[in-house]
C-alpha positions as a Markdown table, in Angstrom:
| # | Residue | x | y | z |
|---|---|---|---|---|
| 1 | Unk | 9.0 | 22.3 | 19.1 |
| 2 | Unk | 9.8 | 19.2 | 17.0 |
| 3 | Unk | 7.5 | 18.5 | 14.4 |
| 4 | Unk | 6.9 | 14.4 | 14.2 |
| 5 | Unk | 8.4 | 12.6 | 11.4 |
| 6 | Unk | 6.0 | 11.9 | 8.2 |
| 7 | Unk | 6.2 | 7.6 | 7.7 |
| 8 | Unk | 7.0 | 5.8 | 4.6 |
| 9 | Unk | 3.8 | 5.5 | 2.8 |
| 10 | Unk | 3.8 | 1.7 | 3.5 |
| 11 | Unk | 3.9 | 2.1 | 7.1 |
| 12 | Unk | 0.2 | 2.7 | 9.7 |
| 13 | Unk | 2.9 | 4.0 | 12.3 |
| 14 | Unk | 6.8 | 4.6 | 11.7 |
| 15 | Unk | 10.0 | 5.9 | 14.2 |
| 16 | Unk | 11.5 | 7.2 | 11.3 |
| 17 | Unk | 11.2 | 8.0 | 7.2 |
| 18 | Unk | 12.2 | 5.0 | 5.9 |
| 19 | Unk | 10.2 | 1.7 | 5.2 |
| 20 | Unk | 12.5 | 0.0 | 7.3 |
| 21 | Unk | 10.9 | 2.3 | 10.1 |
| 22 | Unk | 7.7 | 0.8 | 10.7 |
| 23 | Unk | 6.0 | 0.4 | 14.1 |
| 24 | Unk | 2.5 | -0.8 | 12.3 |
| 25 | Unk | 1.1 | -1.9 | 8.6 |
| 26 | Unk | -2.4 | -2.0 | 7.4 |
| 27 | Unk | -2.6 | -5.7 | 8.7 |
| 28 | Unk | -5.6 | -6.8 | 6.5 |
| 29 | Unk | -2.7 | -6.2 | 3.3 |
| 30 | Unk | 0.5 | -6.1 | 4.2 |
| 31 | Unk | 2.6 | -8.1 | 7.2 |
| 32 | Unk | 5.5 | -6.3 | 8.8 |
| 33 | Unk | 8.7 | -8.1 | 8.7 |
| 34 | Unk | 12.2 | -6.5 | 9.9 |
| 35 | Unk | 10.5 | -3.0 | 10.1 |
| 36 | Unk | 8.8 | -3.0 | 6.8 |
| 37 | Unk | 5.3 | -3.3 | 5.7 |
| 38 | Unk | 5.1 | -6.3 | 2.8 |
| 39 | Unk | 2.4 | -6.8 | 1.2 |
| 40 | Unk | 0.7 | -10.5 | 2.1 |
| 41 | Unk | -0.1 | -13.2 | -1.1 |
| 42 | Unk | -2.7 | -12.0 | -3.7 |
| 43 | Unk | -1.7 | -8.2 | -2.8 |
| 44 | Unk | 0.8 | -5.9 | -5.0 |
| 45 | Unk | 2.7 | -2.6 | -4.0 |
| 46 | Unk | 1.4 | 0.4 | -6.5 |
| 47 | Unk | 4.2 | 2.5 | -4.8 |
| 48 | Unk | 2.0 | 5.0 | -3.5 |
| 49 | Unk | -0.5 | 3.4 | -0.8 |
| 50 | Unk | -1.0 | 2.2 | 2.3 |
| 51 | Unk | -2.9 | -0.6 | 1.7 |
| 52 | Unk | -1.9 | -2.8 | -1.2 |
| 53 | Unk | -3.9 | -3.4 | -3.9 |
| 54 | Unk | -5.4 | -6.7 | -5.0 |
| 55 | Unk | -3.8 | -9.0 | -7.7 |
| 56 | Unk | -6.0 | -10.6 | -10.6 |
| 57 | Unk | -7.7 | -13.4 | -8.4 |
| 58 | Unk | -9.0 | -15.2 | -11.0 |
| 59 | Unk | -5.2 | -15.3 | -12.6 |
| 60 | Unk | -2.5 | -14.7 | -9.7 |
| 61 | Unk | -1.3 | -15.9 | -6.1 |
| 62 | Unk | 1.1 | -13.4 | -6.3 |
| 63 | Unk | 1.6 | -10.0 | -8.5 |
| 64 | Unk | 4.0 | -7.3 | -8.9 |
| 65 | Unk | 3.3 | -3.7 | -9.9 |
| 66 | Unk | -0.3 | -4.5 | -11.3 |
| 67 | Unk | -2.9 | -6.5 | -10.7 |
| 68 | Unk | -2.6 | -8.4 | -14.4 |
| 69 | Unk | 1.3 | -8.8 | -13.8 |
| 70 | Unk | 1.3 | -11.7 | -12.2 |
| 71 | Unk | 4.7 | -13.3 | -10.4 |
| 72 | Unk | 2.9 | -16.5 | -9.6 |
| 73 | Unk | -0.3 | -18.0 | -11.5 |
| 74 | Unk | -3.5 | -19.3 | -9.3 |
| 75 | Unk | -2.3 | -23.2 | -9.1 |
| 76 | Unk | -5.2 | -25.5 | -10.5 |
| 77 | Unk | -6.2 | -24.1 | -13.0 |
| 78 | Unk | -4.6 | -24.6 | -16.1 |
| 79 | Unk | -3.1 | -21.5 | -16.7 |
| 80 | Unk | 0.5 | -20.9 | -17.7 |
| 81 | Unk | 3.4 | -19.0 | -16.8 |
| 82 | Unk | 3.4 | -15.5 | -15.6 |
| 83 | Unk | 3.2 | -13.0 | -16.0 |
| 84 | Unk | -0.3 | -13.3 | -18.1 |
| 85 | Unk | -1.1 | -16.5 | -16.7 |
| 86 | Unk | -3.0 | -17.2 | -19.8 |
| 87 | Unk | -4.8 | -20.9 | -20.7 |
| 88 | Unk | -2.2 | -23.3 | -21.5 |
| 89 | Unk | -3.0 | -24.6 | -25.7 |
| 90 | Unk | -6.0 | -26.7 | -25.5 |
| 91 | Unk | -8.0 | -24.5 | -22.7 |
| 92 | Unk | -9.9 | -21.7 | -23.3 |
| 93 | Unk | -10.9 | -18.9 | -20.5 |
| 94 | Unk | -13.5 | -19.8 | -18.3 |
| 95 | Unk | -12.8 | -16.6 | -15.5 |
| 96 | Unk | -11.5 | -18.8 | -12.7 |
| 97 | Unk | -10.2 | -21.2 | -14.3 |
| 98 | Unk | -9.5 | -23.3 | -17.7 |
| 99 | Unk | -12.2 | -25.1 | -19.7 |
| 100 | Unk | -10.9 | -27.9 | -22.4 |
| 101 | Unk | -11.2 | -27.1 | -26.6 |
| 102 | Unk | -12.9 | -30.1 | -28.2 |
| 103 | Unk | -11.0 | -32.6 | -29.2 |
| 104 | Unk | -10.6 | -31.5 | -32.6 |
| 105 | Unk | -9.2 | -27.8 | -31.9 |
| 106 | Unk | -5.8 | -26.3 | -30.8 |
| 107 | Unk | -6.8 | -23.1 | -29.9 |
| 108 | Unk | -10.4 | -22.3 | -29.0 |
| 109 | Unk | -13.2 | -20.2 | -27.3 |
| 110 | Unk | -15.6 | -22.5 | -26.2 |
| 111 | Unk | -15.8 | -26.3 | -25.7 |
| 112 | Unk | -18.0 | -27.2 | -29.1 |
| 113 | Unk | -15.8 | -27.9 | -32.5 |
| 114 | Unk | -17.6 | -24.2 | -34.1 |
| 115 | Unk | -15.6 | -22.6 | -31.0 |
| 116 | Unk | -12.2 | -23.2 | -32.9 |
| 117 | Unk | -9.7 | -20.9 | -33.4 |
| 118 | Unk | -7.1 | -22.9 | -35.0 |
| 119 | Unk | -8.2 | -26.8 | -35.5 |
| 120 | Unk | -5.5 | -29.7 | -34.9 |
| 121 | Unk | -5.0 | -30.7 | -38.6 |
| 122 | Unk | -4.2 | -34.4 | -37.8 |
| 123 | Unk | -7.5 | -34.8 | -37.3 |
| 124 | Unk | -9.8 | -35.0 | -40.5 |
């Protein structure tokens, strides 16, 4: 009796062990390509399951290890370069996207002048 191969965890169904074996993915996460499972946009590897996991979608298109790590920030929004995608100077943290400081702050968590975190000393 032969006892059926066990997949790579990344693969639904698999004619062999290796992640370049797979027959089938968990299409809602991952798209197969060459015989492996990949995880789609907005969707990270943890390394362990079959589906992938979600990135930060308030943050990331794309993410790598985590959902916070992001490889690619969510375009439109005012947020800078991975992999925290944080507000660029001038922009404070709305959720989704990137609200403007007043005028007269650099740094900021809200939109009103009493909401500054560091103030643009030009400006008196």
């Amino acid at each position: 009796m032969v006892l059926p191969t066990a997949c790579h965890y990344t693969c639904k169904s698999c004619n062999g062990n290796l992640s370049g074996n797979c027959l089938a993915c968990d299409t809602a996460t991952r798209d197969i390509i060459s015989g492996s499972c990949i995880c789609k946009n907005g969707y990270y590897d943890d390394g362990s399951s079959q589906a992938c996991l979600a990135c930060n979608t308030t943050k990331c298109t794309k993410c790598s290890g985590s959902a916070a790590n992001c490889t690619e920030c969510l375009p439109g929004t005012g947020r800078s370069a991975p992999p925290n995608c944080t507000c660029n100077a001038g922009y404070y943290d709305l959720g989704s996207s990137c609200g403007a400081c007043h005028y007269s702050c650099v740094t900021c968590t809200g939109n009103t002048s009493s909401n500054c975190l560091t103030c643009d000393t030009a400006i008196r």
